[in-house]
MARLODO-383109 format. One record per atom (N, C-alpha, C, CB): residue in three letters; atom name; y, z, x. Coordinates in steps of 0.05 Angstrom, whole numbers. Glycine has a CB too. Layout:
+-----+----+--------+--------+--------+
!   r !  a !      y !      z !      x !
+-----+----+--------+--------+--------+
! ala ! CA !      Y !      Z !      X !
...
+-----+----+--------+--------+--------+
//
This chain:
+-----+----+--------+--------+--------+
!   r !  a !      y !      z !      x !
+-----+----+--------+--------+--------+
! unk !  N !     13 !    371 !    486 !
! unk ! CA !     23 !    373 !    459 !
! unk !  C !     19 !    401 !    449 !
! unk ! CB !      9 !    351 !    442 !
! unk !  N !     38 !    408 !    437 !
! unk ! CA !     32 !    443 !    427 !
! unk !  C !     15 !    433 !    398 !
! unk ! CB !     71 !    467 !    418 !
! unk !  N !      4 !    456 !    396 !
! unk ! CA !    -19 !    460 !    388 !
! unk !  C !    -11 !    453 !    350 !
! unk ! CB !    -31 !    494 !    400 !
! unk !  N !     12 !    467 !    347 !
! unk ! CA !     13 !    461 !    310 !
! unk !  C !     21 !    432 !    313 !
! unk ! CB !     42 !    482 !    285 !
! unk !  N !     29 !    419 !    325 !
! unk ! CA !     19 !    395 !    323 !
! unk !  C !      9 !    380 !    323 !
! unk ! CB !     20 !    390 !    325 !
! unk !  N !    -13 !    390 !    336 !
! unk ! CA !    -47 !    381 !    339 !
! unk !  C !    -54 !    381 !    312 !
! unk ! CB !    -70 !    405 !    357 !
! unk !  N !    -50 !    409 !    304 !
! unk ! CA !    -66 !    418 !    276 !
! unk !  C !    -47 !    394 !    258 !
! unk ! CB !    -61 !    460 !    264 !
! unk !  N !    -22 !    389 !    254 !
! unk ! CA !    -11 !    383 !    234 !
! unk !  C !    -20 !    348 !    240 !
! unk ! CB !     21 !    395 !    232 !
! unk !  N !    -22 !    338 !    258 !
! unk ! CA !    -41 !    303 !    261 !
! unk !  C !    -63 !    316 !    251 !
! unk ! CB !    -49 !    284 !    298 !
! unk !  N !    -76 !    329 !    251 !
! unk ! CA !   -107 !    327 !    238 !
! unk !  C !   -108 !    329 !    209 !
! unk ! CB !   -127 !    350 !    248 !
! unk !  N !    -87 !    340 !    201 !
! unk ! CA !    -89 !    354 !    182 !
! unk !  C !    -81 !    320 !    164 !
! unk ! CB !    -68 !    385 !    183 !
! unk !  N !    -66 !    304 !    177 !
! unk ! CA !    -53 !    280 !    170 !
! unk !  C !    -77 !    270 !    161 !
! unk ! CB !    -36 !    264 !    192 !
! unk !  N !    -87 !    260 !    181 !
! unk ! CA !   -112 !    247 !    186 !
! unk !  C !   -140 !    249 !    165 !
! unk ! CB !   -119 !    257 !    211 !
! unk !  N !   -137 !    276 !    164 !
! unk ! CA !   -158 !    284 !    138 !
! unk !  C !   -159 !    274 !    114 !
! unk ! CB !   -155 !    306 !    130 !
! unk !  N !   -125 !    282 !    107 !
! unk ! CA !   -120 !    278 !     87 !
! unk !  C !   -124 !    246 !     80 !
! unk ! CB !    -96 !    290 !     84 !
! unk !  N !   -123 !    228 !    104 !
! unk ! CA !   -117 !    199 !     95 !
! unk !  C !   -139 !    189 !     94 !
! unk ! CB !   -100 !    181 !    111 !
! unk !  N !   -165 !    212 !    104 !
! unk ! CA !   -189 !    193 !     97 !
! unk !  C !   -204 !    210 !     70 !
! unk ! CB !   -213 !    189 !    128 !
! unk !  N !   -191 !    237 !     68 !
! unk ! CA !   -203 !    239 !     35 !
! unk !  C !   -199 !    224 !     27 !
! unk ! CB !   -198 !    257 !     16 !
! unk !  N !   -168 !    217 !     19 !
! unk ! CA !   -161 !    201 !    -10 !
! unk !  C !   -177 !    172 !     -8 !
! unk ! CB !   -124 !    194 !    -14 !
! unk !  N !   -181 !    161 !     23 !
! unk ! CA !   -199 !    127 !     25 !
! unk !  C !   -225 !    136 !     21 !
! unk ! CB !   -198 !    108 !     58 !
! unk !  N !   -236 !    152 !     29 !
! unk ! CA !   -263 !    156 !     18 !
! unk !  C !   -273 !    144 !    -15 !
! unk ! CB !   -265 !    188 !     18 !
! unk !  N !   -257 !    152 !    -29 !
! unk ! CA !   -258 !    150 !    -56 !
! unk !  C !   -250 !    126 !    -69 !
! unk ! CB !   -246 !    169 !    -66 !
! unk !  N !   -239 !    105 !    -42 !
! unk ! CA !   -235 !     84 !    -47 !
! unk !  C !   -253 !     66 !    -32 !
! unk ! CB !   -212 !     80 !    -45 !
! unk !  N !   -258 !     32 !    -48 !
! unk ! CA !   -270 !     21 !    -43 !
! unk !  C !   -263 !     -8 !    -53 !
! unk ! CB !   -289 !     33 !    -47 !
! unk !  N !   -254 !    -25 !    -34 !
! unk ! CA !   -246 !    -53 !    -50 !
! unk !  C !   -266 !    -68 !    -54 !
! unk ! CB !   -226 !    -71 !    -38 !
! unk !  N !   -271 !    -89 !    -63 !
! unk ! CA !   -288 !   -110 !    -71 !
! unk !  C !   -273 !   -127 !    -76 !
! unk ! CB !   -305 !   -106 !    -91 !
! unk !  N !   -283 !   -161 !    -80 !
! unk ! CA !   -272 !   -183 !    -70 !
! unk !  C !   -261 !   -180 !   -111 !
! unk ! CB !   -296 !   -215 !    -51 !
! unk !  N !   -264 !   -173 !   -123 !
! unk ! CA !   -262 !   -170 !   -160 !
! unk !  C !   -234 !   -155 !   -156 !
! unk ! CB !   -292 !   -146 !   -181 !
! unk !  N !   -240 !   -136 !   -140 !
! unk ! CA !   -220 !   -106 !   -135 !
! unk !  C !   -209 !   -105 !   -115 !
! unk ! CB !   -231 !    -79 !   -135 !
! unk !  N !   -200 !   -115 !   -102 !
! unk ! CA !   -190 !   -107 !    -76 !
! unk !  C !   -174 !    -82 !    -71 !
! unk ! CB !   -175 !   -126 !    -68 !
! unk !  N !   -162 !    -70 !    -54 !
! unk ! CA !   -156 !    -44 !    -42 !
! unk !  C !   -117 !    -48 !    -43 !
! unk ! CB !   -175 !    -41 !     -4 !
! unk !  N !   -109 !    -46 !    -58 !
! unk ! CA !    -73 !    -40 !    -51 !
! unk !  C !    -72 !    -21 !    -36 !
! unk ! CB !    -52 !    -33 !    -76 !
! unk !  N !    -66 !    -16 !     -2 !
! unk ! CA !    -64 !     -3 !      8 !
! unk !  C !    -28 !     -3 !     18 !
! unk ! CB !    -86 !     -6 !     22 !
! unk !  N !    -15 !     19 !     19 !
! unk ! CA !     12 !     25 !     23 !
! unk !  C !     10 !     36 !     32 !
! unk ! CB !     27 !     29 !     10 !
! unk !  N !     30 !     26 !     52 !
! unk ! CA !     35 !     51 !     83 !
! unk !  C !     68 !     40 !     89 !
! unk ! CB !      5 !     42 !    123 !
! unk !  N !     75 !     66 !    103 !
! unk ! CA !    111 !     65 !    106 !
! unk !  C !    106 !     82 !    123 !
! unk ! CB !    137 !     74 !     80 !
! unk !  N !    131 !     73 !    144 !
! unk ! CA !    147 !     96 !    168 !
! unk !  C !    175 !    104 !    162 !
! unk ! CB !    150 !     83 !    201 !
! unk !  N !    186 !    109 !    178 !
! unk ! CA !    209 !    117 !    171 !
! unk !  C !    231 !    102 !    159 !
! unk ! CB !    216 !    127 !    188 !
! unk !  N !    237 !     65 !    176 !
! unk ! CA !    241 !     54 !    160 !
! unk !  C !    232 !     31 !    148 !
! unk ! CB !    256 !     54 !    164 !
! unk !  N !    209 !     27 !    152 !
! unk ! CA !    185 !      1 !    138 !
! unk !  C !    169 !      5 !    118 !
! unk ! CB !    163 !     -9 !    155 !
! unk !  N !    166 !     -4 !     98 !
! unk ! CA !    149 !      1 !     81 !
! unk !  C !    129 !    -20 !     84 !
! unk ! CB !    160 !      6 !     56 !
! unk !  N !    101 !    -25 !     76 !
! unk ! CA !     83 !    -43 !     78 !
! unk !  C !     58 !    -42 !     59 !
! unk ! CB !     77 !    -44 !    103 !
! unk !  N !     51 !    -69 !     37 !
! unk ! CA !     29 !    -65 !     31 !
! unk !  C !     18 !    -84 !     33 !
! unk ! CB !     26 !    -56 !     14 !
! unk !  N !    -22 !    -81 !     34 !
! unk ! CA !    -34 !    -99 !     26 !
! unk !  C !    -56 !    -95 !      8 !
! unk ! CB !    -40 !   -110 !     46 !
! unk !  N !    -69 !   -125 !      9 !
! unk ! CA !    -94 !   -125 !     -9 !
! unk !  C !   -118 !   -126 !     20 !
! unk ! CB !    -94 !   -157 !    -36 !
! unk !  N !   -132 !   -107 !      7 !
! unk ! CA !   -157 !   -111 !     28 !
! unk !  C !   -180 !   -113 !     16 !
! unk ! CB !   -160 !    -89 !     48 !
! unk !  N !   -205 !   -134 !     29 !
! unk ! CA !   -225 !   -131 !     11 !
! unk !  C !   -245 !   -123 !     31 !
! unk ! CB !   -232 !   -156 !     -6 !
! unk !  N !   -260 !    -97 !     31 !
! unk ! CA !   -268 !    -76 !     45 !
! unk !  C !   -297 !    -91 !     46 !
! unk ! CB !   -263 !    -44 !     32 !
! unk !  N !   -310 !    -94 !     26 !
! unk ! CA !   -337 !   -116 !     28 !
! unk !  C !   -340 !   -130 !     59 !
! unk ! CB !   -331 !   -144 !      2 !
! unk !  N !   -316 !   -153 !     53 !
! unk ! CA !   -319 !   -174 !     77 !
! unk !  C !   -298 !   -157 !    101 !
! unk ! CB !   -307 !   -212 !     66 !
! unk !  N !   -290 !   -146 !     97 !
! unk ! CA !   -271 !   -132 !    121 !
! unk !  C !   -249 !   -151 !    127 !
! unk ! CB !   -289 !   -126 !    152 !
! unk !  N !   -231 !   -162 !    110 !
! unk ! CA !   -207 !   -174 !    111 !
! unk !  C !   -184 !   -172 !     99 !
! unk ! CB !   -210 !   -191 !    109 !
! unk !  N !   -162 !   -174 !    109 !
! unk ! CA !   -138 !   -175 !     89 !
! unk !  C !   -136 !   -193 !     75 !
! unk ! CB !   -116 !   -174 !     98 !
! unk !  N !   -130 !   -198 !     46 !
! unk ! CA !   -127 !   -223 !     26 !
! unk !  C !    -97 !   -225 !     25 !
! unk ! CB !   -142 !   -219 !     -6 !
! unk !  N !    -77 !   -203 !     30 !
! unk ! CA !    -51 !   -217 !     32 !
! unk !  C !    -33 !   -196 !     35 !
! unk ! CB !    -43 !   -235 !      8 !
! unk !  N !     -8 !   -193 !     46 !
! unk ! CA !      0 !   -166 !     58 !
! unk !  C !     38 !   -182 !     51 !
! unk ! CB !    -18 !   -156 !    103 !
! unk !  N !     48 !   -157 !     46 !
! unk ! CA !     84 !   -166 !     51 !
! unk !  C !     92 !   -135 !     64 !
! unk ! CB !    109 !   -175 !     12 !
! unk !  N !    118 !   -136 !     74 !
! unk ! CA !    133 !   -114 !     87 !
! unk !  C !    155 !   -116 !     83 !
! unk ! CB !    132 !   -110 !    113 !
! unk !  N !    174 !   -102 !    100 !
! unk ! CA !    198 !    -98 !    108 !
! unk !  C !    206 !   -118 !    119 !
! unk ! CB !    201 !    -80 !    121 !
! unk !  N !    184 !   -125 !    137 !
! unk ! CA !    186 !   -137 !    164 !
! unk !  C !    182 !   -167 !    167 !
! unk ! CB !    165 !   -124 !    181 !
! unk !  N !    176 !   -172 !    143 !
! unk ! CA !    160 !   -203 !    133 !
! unk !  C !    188 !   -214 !    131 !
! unk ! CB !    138 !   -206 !    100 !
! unk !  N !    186 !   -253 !    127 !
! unk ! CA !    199 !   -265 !    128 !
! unk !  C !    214 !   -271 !    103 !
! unk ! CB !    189 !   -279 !    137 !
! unk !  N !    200 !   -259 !     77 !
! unk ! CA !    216 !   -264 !     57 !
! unk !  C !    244 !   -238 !     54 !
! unk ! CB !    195 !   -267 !     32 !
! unk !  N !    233 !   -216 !     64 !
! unk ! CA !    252 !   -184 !     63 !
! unk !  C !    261 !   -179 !     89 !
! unk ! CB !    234 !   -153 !     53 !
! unk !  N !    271 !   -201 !    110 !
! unk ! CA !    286 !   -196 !    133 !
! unk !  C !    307 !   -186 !    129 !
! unk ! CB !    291 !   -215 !    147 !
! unk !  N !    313 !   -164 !    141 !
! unk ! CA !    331 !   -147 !    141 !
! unk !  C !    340 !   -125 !    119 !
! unk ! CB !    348 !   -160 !    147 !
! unk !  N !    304 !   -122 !    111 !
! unk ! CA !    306 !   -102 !     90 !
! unk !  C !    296 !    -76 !     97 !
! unk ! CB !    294 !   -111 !     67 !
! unk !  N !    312 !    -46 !     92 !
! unk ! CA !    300 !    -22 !     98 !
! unk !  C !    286 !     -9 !     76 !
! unk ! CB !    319 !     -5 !    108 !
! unk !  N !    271 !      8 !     77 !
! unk ! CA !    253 !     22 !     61 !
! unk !  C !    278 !     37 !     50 !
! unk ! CB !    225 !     39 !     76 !
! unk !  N !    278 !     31 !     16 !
! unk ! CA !    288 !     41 !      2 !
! unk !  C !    275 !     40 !    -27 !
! unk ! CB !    309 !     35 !      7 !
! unk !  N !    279 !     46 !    -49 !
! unk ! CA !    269 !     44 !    -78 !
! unk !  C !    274 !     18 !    -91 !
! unk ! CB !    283 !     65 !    -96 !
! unk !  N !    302 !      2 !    -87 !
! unk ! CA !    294 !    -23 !    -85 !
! unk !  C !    280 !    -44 !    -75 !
! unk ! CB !    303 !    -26 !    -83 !
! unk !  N !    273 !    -37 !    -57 !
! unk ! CA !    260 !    -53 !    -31 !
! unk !  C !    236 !    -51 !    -37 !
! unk ! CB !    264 !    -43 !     -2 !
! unk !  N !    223 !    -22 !    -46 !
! unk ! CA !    196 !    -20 !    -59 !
! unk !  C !    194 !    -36 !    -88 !
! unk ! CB !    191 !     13 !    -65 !
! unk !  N !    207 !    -35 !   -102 !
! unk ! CA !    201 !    -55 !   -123 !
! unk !  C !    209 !    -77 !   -120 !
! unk ! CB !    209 !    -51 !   -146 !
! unk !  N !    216 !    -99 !    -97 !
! unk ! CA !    212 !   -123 !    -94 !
! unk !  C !    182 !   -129 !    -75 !
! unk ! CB !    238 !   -133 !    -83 !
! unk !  N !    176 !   -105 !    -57 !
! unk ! CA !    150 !   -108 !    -49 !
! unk !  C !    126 !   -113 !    -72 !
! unk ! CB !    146 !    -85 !    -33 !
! unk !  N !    132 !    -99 !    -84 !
! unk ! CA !    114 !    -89 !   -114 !
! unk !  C !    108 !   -111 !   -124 !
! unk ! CB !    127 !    -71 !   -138 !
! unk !  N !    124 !   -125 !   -130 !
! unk ! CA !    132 !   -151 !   -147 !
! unk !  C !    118 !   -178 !   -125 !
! unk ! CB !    173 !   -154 !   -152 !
! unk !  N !    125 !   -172 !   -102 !
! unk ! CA !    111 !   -194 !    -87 !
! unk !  C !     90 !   -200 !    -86 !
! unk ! CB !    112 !   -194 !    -69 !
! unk !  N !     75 !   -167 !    -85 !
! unk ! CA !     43 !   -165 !    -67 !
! unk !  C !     28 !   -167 !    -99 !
! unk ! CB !     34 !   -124 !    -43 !
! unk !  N !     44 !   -169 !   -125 !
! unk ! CA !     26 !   -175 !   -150 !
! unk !  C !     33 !   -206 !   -147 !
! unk ! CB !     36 !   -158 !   -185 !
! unk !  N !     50 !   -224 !   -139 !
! unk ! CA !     47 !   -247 !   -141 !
! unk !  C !     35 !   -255 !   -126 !
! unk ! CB !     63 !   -257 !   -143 !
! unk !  N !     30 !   -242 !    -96 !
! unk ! CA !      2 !   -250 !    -75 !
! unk !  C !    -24 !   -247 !    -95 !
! unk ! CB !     -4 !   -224 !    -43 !
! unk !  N !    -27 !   -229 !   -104 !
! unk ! CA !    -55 !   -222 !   -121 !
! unk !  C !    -59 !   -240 !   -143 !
! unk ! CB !    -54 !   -194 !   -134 !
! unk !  N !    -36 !   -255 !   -155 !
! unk ! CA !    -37 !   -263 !   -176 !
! unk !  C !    -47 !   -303 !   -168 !
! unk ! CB !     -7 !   -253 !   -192 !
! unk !  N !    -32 !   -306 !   -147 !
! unk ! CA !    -36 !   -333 !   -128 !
! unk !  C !    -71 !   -330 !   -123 !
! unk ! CB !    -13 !   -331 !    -92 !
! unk !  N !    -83 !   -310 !   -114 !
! unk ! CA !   -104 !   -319 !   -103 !
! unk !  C !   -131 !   -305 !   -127 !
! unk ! CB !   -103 !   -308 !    -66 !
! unk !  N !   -114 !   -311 !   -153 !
! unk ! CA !   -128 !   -300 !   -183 !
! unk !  C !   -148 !   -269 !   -179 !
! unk ! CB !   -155 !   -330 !   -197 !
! unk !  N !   -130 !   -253 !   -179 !
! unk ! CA !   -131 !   -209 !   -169 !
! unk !  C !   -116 !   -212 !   -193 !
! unk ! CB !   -111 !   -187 !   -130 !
! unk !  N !   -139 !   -193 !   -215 !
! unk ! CA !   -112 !   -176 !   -237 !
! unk !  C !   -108 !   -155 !   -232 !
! unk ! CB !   -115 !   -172 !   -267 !
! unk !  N !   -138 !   -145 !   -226 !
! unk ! CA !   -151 !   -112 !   -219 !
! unk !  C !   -148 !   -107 !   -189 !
! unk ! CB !   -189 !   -108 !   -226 !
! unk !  N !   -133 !    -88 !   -180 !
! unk ! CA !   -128 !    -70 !   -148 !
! unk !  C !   -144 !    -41 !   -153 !
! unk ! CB !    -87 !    -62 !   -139 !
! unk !  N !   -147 !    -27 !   -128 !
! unk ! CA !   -148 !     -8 !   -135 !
! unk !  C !   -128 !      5 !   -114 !
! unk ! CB !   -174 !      1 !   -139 !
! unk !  N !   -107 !     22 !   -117 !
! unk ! CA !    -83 !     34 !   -115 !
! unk !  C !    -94 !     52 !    -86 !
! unk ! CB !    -73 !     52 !   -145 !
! unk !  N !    -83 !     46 !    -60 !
! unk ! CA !    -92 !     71 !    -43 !
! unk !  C !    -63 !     73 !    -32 !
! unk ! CB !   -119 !     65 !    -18 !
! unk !  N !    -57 !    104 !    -33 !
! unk ! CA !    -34 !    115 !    -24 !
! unk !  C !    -32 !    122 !      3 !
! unk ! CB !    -29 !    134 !    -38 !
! unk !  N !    -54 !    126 !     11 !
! unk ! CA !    -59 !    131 !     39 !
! unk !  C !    -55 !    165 !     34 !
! unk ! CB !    -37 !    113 !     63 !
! unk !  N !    -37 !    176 !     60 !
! unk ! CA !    -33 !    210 !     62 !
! unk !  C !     -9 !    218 !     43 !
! unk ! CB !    -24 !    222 !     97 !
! unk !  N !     10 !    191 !     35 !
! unk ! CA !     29 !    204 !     22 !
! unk !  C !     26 !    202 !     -5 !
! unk ! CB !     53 !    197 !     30 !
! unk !  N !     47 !    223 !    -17 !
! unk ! CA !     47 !    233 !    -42 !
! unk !  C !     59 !    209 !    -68 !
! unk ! CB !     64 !    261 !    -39 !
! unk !  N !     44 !    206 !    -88 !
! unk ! CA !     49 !    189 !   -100 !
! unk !  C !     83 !    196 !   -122 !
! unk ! CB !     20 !    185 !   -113 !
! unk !  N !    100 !    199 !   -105 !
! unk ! CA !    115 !    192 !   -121 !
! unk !  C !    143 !    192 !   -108 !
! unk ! CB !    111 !    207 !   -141 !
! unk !  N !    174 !    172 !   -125 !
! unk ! CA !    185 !    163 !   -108 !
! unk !  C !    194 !    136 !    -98 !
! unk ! CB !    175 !    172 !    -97 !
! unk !  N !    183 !    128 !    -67 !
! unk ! CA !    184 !    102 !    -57 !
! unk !  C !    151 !     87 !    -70 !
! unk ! CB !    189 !    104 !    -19 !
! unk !  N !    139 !    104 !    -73 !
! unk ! CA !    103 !     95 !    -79 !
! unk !  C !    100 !     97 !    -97 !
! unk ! CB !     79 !    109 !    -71 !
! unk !  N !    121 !    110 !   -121 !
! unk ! CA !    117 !    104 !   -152 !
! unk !  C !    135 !     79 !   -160 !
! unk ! CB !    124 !    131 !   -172 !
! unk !  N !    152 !     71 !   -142 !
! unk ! CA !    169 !     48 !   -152 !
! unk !  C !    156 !     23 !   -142 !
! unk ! CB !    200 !     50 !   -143 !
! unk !  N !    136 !     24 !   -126 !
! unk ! CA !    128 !      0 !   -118 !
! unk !  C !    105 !    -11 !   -139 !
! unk ! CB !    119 !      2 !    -89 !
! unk !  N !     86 !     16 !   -139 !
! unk ! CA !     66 !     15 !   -164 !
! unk !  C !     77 !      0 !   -189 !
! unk ! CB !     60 !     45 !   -174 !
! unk !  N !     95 !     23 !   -195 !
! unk ! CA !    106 !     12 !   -224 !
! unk !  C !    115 !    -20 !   -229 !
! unk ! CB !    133 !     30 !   -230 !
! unk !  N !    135 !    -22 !   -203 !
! unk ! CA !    135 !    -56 !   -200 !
! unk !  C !    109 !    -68 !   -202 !
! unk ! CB !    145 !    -66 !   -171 !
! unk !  N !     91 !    -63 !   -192 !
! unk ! CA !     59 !    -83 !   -184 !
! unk !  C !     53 !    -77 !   -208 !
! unk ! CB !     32 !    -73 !   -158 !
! unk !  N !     51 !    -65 !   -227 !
! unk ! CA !     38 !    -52 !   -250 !
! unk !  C !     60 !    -72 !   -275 !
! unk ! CB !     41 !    -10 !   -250 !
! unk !  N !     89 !    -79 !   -275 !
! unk ! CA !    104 !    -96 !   -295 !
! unk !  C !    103 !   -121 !   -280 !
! unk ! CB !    134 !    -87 !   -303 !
! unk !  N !     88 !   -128 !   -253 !
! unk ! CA !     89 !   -152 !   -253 !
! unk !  C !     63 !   -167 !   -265 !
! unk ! CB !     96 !   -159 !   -228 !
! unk !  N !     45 !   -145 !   -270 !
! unk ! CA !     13 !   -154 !   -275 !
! unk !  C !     -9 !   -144 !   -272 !
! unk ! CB !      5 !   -171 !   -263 !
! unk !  N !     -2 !   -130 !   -253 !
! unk ! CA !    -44 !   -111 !   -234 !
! unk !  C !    -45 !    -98 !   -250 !
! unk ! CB !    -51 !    -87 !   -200 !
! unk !  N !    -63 !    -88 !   -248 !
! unk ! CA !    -80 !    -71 !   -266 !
! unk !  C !    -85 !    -49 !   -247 !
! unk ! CB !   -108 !    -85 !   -277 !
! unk !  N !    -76 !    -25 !   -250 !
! unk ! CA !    -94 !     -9 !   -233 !
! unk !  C !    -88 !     25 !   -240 !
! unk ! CB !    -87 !    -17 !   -198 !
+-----+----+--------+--------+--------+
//
């Protein structure tokens, strides 16, 4: 592997554990973690305490079959993963973006999760 690409995965990598560093879910708070490839978008709730997922939707899931990562697609995820939170009584998330930049496909999902209810 040539080398600025070495540097540019690390550089990935860094970045995705500053911003988690500073995060921390609890079973009160759990962790909205969002992650997307090129064409999947995916989030969940994680509760970092017990080391489990409390409830996760995608692209890829059975209710958004045959849906691609787009700005719509993010605000029906948005809308889902607050009605997962809201099913298993989560008002409060705390928002992890992972390496990417908050805005976009990751501000339309927010904003959805944020008019369907969470708090964060």
């Amino acid at each position: 592997m040539d080398n600025s690409l070495k540097k540019r995965n690390r550089s990935r990598i860094t970045r995705k554990y500053r911003v988690r560093n500073a995060l921390k879910g609890c079973s009160e708070r759990p962790r909205l973690s969002v992650s997307k490839t090129n064409l999947h978008l995916y989030a969940q709730l994680i509760d970092d305490e017990k080391g489990i997922t409390i409830g996760g939707v995608g692209t890829v899931s059975k209710s958004n079959k045959d849906a691609r990562k787009s700005k719509d697609t993010a605000r029906q995820i948005g809308t889902q993963i607050a009605q997962i939170a809201k099913d298993k009584n989560i008002n409060a998330v705390v928002f992890d973006r992972g390496r990417n930049k908050y805005h976009g496909i990751l501000a339309q999902l927010a904003d959805a999760a944020r008019e369907a209810g969470l708090q964060f």
